[in-house]
C-alpha positions as CSV (number, residue, x, y, z in Angstrom):
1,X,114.1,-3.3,-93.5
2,X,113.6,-2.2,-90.0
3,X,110.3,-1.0,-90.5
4,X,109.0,-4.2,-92.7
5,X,110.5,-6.4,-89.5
6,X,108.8,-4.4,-86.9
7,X,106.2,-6.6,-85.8
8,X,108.8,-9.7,-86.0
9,X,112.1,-8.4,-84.6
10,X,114.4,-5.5,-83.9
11,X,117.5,-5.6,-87.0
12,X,120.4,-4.1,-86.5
13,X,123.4,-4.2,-89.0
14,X,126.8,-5.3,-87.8
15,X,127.9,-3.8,-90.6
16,X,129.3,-0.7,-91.6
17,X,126.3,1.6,-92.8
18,X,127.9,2.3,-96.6
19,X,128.6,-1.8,-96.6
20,X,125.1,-3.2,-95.5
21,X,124.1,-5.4,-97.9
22,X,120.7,-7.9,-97.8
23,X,118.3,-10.0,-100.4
24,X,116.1,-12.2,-99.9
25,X,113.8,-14.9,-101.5
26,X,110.7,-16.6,-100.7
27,X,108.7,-19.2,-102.3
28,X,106.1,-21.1,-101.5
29,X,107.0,-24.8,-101.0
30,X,103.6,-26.9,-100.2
31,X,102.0,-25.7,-97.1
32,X,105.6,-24.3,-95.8
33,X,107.9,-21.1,-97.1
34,X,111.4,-21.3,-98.7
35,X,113.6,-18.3,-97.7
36,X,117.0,-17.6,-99.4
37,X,118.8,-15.0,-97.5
38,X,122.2,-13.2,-98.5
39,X,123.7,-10.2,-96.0
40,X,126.3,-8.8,-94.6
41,X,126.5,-9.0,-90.5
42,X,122.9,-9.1,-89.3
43,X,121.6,-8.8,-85.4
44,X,117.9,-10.1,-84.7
45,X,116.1,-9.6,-81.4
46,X,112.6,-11.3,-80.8
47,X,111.3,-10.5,-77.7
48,X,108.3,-11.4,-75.6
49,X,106.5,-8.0,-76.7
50,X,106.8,-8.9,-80.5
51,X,105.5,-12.5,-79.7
52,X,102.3,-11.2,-77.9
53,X,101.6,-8.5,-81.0
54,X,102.5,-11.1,-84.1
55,X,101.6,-13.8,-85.5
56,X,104.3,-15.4,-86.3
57,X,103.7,-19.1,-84.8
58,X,105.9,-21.0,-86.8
59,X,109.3,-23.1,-86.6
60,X,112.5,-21.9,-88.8
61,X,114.3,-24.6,-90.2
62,X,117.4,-23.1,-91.0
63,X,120.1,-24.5,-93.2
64,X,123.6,-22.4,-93.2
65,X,125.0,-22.3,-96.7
66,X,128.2,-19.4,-96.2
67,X,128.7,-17.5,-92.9
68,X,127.9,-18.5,-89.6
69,X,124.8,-18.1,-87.5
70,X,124.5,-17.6,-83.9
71,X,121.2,-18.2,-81.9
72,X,120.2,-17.9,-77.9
73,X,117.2,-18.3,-76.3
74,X,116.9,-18.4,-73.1
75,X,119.9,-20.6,-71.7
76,X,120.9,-22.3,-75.2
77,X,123.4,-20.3,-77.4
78,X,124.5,-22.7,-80.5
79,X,126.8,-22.0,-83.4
80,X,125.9,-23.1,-87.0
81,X,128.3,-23.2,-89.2
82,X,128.2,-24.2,-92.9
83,X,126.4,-27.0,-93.7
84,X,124.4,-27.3,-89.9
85,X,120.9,-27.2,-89.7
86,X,119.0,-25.4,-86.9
87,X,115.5,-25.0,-85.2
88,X,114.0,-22.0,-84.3
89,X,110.5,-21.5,-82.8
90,X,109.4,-18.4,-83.3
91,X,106.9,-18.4,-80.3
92,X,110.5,-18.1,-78.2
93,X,112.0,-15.0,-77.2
94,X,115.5,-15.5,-79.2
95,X,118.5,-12.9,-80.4
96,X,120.1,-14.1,-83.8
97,X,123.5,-13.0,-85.3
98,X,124.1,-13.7,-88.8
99,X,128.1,-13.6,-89.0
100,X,130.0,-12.9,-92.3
101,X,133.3,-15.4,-92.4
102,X,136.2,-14.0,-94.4
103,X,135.3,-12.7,-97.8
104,X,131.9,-14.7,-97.9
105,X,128.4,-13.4,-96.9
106,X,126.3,-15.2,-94.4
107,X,123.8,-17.0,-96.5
108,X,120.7,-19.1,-94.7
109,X,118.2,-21.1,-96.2
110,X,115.3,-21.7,-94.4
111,X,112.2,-23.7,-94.6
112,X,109.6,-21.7,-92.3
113,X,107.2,-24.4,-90.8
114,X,103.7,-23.7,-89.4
115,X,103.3,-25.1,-86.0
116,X,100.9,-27.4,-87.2
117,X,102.7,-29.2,-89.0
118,X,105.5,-29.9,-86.6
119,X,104.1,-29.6,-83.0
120,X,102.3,-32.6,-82.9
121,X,105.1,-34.5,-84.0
122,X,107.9,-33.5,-80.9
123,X,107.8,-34.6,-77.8
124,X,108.4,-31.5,-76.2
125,X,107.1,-28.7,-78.6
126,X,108.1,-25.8,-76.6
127,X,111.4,-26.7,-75.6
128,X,112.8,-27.9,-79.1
129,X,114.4,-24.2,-80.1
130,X,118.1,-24.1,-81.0
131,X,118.6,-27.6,-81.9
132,X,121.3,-28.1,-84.2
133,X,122.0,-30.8,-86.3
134,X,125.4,-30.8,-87.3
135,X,126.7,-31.4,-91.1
136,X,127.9,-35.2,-90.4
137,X,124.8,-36.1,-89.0
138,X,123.3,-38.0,-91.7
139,X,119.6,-36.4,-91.3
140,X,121.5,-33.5,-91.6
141,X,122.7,-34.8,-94.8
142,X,119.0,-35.9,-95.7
143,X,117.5,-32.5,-95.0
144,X,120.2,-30.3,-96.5
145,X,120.3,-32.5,-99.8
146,X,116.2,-32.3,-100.0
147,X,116.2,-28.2,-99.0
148,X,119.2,-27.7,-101.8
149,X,116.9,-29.2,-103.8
150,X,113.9,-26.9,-103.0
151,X,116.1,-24.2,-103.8
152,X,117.1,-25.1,-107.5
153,X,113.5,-25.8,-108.3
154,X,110.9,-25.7,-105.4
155,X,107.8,-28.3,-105.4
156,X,110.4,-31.3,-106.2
157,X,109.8,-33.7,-109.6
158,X,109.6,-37.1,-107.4
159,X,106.3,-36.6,-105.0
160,X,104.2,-34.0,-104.4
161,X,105.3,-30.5,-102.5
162,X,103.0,-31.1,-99.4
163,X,104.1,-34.6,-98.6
164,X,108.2,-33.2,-98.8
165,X,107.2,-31.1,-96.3
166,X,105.7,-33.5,-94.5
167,X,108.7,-35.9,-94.4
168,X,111.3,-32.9,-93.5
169,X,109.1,-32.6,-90.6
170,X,109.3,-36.1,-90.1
171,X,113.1,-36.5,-90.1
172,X,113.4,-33.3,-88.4
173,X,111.1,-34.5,-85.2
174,X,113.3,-37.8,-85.6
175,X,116.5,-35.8,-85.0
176,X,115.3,-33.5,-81.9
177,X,112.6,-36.0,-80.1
178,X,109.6,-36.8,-81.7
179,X,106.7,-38.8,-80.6
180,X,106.4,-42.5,-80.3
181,X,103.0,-42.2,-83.1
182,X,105.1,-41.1,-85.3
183,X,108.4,-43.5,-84.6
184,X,107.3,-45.5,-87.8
185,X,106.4,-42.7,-90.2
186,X,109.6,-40.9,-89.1
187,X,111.7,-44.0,-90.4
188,X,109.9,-43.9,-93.9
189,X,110.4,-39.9,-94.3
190,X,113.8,-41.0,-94.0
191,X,113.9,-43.4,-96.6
192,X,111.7,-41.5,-98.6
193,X,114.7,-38.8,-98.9
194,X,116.9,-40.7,-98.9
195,X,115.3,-42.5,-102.0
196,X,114.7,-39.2,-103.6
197,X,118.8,-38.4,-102.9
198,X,120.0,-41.7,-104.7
199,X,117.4,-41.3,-107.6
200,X,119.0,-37.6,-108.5
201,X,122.3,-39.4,-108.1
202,X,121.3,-41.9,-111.1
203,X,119.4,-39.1,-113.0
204,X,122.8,-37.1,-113.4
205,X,124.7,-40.0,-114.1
206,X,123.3,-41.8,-116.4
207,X,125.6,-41.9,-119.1
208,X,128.5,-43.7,-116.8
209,X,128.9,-47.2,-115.2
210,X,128.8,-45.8,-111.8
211,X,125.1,-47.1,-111.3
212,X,125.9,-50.5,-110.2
213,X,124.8,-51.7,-106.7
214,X,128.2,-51.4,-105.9
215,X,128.9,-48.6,-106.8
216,X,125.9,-46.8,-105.1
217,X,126.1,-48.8,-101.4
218,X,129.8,-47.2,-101.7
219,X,128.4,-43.4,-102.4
220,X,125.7,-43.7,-100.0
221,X,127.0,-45.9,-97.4
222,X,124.2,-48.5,-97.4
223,X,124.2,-52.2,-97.2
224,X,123.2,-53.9,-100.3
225,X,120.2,-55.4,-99.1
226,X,119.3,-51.6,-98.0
227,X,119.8,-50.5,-101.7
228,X,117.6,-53.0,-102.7
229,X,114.7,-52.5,-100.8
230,X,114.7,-49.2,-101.3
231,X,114.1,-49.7,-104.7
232,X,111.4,-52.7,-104.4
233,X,108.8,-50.6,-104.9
234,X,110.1,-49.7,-108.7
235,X,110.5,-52.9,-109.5
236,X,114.5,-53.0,-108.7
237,X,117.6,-50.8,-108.9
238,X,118.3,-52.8,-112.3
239,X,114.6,-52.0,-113.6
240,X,114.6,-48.4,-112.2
241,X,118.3,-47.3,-113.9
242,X,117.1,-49.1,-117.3
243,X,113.8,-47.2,-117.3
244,X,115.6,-43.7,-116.8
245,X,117.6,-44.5,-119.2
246,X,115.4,-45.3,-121.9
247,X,113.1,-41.7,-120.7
248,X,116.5,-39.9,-121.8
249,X,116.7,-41.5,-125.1
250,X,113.6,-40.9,-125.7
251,X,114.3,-37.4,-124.9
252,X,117.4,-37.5,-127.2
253,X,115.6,-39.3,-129.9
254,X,113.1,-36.5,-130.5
255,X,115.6,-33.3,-129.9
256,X,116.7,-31.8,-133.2
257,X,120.3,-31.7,-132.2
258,X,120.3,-35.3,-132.2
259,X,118.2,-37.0,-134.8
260,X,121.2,-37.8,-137.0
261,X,123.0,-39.9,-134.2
262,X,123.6,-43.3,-135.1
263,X,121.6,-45.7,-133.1
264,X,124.9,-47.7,-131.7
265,X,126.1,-43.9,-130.4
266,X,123.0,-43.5,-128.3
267,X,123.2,-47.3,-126.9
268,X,126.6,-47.5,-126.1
269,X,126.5,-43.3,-124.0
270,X,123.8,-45.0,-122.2
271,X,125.6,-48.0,-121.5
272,X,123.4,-50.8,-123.4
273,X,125.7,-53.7,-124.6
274,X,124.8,-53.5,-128.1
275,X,121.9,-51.4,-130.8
276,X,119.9,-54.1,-131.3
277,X,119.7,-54.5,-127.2
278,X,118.9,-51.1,-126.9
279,X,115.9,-51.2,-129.5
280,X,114.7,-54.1,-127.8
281,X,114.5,-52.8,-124.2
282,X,113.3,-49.1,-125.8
283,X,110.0,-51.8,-127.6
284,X,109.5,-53.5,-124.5
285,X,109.3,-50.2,-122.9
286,X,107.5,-47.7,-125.6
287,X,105.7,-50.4,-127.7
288,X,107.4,-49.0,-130.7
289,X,111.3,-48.9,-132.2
290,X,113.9,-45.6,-131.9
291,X,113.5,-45.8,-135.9
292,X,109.8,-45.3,-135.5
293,X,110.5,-42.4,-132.8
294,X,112.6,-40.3,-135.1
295,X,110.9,-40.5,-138.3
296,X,107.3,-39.2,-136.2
297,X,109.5,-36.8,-134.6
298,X,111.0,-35.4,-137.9
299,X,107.6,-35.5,-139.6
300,X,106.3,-33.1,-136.8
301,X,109.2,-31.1,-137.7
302,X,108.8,-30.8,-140.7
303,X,105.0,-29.9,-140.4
304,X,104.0,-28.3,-137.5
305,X,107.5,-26.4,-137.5
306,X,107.8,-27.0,-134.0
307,X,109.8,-29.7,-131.8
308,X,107.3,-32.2,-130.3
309,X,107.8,-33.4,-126.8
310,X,108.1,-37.4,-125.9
311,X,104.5,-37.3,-124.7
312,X,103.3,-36.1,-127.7
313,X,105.1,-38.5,-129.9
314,X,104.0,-41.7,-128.3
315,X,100.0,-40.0,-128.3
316,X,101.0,-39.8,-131.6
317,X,101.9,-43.0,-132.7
318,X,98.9,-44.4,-130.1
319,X,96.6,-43.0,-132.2
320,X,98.1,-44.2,-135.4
């Protein structure tokens, strides 16, 4: 390990030699790079001489998941602990401790930024190093729900990879001093994940009656009229939770394990007020009836010998 991190930093183990214990990931994320770190104690030193002879021009984002990480440069020394977020630039001398707490590992995610991508947006790029952003803070919130999500499954359903990046950046400037250009485009990469939050909120829950506008202003602690126009752009919260949940019976409709449910099953787990409301709001949606749906589906079955996916069945029927 010592040798690979030569040209970055000088490692040394705080731990006992028979109990040193690290892994890592990386993966690329857009035009940034996801590392998920586990160890036991770890000491980093970057110093002036491994700046000059590297590369390495970049900003860490660095989310603590389990542990505790230390960081000074120059005259800052900050603590992050468990759900903080910190910035590092890498074209600062800095000495990093990665601290185990109690039986747990330290464990760090971070989003490795180029300079390019988030110079231009501080104020004062060469001063922004060790900023923390503690777990209450709600861009904290924003940034460690949107990097948790990069970590299940990196380059995220909702948007594309490079413009995530681009509004972690965005929030991240917002939260240690960004320009006044990009004041306004700051506000809306905050929306945007906050948006993208609230929508994996309804995703997973769409089989309760916890999707009312109540309900969610309470979870999120937003205004109503915030709710709402965060949703204007899909045509309404009442619109948007309808249309996921007709995409996951259409889902359900063509899965083998489900073909024999009974139509009034499927409407009332997905909260429609009655079967024949649910087949009108799936034909208003799909041009075509659940009935319809499942009898392609099991045709498919029966002779390709393979399940079809939703896409397929409604090409399917298009053509027909």
């Amino acid at each position: 390990m010592r040798e690979a991190a030569i040209d970055l930093c000088d490692v040394t183990s705080l731990a006992p030699p028979d109990a040193f214990q690290f892994s890592s990931t990386a993966t690329a994320v857009g035009q940034a790079l996801l590392l998920d770190s586990v160890s036991t104690g770890l000491g980093y030193v970057r110093t002036p001489a491994h700046i000059a002879r590297g590369d390495m021009d970049h900003y860490l984002v660095s989310f603590c998941l389990e542990g505790e990480m230390q960081f000074a440069s120059g005259r800052r020394h900050v603590t992050v602990r468990p759900g903080d977020i910190c910035l590092v630039d890498m074209a600062q001398p800095n000495r990093t401790w990665l601290v185990e707490a109690g039986q747990a590992r330290s464990r760090i995610a971070t989003l490795v930024l180029p300079r390019a991508v988030l110079a231009p947006r501080l104020v004062h790029p060469d001063s922004a190093t060790a900023s923390v952003l503690p777990r209450d803070d709600r861009r904290a919130q924003l940034l460690a729900d949107q990097i948790a999500a990069l970590r299940q499954k990196p380059g995220p359903e909702t948007g594309d990879a490079f413009d995530t990046v681009e509004a972690i950046a965005d929030v991240v400037a917002t939260a240690v001093g960004s320009t006044a250009q990009v004041a306004e485009t700051a506000s809306r990469a905050d929306r945007h994940l906050l948006l993208a939050m609230i929508k994996r909120h309804i995703e997973a829950h769409l089989e309760t009656d916890t999707l009312d506008a109540q309900s969610l202003c309470r979870q999120f602690r937003l205004s109503r009229a915030s709710l709402y126009r965060l949703f204007e752009a899909d045509g309404g919260l009442t619109r948007y939770v309808q249309e996921r949940r007709l995409a996951r019976a259409l889902r359900l409709l063509v899965a083998p394990g489900t073909r024999r449910e009974r139509l009034i099953d499927l409407a009332v787990d997905l909260r429609f007020s009655s079967d024949s409301t649910f087949v009108r709001a799936f034909r208003r949606q799909f041009g075509v009836t659940p009935g319809e749906i499942r009898e392609v589906s099991r045709a498919w079955l029966r002779d390709a010998g393979t399940m079809a996916g939703p896409d397929h069945v409604l090409r399917h029927i298009g053509r027909g």
